[in-house]
C-alpha positions in Angstrom: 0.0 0.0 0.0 1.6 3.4 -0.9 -0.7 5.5 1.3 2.0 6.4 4.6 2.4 9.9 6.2 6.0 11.0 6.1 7.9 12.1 8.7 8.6 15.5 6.7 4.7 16.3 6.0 5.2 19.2 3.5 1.2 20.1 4.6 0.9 23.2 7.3 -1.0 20.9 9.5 -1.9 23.9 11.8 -3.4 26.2 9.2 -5.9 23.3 8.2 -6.7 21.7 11.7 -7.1 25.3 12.8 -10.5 24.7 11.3 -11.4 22.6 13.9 -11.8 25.3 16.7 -12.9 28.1 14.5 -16.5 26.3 13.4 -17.6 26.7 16.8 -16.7 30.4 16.2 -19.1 30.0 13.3 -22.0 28.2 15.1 -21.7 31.2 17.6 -21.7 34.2 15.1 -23.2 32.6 12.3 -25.5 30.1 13.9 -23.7 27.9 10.9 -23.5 24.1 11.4 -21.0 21.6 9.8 -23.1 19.3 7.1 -21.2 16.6 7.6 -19.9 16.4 3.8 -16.2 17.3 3.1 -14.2 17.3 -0.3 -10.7 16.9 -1.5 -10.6 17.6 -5.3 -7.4 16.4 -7.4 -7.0 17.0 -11.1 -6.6 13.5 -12.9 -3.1 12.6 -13.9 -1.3 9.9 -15.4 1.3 7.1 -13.9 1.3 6.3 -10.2 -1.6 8.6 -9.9 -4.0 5.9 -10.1 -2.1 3.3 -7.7 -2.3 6.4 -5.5 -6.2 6.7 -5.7 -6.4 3.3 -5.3 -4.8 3.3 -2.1 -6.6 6.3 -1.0 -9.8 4.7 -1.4 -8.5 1.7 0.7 -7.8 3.7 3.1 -11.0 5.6 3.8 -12.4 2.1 2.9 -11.1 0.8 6.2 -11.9 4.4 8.3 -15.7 2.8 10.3 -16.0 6.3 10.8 -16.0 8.5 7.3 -18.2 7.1 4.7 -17.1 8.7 1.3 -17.9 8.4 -2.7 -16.0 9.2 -5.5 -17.0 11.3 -8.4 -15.6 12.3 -11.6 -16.3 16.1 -12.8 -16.2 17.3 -16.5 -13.1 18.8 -16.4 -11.1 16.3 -15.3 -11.2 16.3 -11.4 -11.6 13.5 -9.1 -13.6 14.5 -5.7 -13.3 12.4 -2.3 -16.4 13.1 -1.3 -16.3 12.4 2.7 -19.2 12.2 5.4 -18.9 12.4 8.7 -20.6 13.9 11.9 -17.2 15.0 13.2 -15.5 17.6 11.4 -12.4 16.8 13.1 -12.4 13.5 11.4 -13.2 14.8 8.0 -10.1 17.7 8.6 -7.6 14.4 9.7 -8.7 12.4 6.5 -8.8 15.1 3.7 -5.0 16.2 5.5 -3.6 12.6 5.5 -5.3 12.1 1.6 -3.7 15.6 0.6 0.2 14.6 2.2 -0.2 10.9 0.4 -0.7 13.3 -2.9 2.1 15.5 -2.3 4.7 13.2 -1.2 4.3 11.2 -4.4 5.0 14.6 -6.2 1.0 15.3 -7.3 0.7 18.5 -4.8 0.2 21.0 -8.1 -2.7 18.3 -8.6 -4.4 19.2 -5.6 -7.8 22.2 -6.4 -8.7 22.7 -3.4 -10.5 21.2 0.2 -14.1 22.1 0.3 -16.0 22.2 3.7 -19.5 23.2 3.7 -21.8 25.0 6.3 -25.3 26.3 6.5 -25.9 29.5 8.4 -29.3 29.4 9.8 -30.4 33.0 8.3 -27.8 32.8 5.3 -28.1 29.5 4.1 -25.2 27.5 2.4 -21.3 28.4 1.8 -18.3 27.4 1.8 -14.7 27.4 3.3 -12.1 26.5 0.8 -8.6 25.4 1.9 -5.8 26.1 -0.8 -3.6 23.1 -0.1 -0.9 25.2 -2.5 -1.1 28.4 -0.2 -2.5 26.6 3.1 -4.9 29.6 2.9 -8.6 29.3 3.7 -11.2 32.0 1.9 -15.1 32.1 1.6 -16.9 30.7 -0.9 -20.4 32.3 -0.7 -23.0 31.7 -3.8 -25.9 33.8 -3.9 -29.7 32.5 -4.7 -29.5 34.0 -8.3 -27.7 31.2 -10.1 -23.5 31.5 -10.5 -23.4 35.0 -8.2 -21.3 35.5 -5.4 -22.9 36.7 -2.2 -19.5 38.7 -1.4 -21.4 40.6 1.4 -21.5 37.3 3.0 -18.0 36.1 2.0 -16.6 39.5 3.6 -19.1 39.1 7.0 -17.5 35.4 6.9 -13.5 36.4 6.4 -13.8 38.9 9.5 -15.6 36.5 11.6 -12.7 34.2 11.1 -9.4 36.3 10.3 -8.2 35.7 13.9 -8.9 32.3 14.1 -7.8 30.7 10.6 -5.2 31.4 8.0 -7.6 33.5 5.5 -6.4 34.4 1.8 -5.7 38.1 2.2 -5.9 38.7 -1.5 -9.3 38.4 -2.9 -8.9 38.4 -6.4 -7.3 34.6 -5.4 -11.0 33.7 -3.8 -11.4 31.5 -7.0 -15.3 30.5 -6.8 -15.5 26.7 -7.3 -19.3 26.1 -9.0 -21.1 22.9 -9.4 -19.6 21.1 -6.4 -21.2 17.4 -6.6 -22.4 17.9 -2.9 
């Protein structure tokens, strides 16, 4: 089995299982609750690529407490698709999946971590981790098909700017539509 964690993890462990504390920030502010769905999405490749989805799928395969799916996108992405209660579980599985990706040289592979939450007067968005710049931003659609709610998005990024490692530059809050979950 390739899947392994490496003693020299070239992740920022702390930037993504920051996210751990600072959803109970959100639940407080926001009144925003975890769904319970995750997602790691890696561009498709070529080689050991596929020996390396193989073995992530075992892996999660064996995990009794994250069920997940995998789905194919149109332009060539592959999403682990993970549910759990716990969003401490789903932060530790889409880290280990993302390190077994990068240590086999596929980091540039890597889109993005996707973790969804519904605020209770808001309704759905998004926090996206950047595995490339271990940044988090706010992915907030609107109601009115592929629009941004950026009022939200901003209300979001200074809810959380002391408590997670948030993309300072905007114009890199890429917005990622028709996410399978």
């Amino acid at each position: 089995m390739i899947f392994r964690r490496s003693r020299g993890s070239s992740s920022n462990n702390t930037s993504l299982f920051a996210l751990t504390q600072a959803y109970i920030t959100l639940d407080v502010r926001l009144n925003a609750r975890f769904t319970g769905n995750a997602a790691i999405c890696v561009k498709e490749a070529t080689g050991v690529f596929n020996s390396i989805v193989e073995d992530v799928k075992a892996f999660l395969d064996a995990s009794s407490d994250i069920s997940y799916r995998v789905e194919n996108d149109r332009y060539g992405y592959i999403w682990f698709i993970l549910s759990t209660d716990m969003i401490e579980g789903v932060v530790a599985a889409v880290d280990a999946i993302a390190d077994t990706f990068t240590e086999y040289g596929f980091k540039e592979q890597i889109l993005a971590s996707i973790f969804p939450f519904n605020a209770e007067k808001r309704g759905r968005f998004y926090l996206i981790y950047n595995h490339r710049s271990n940044r988090f931003y706010p992915f907030a659609p609107s109601s009115r098909g592929r629009e941004r709610d950026v009022e939200f998005e901003m209300l979001i990024y200074s809810i959380l700017k002391d408590e997670l490692v948030l993309e300072k530059d905007k114009a890199r809050w890429y917005p990622i539509w028709d996410i399978p979950f």
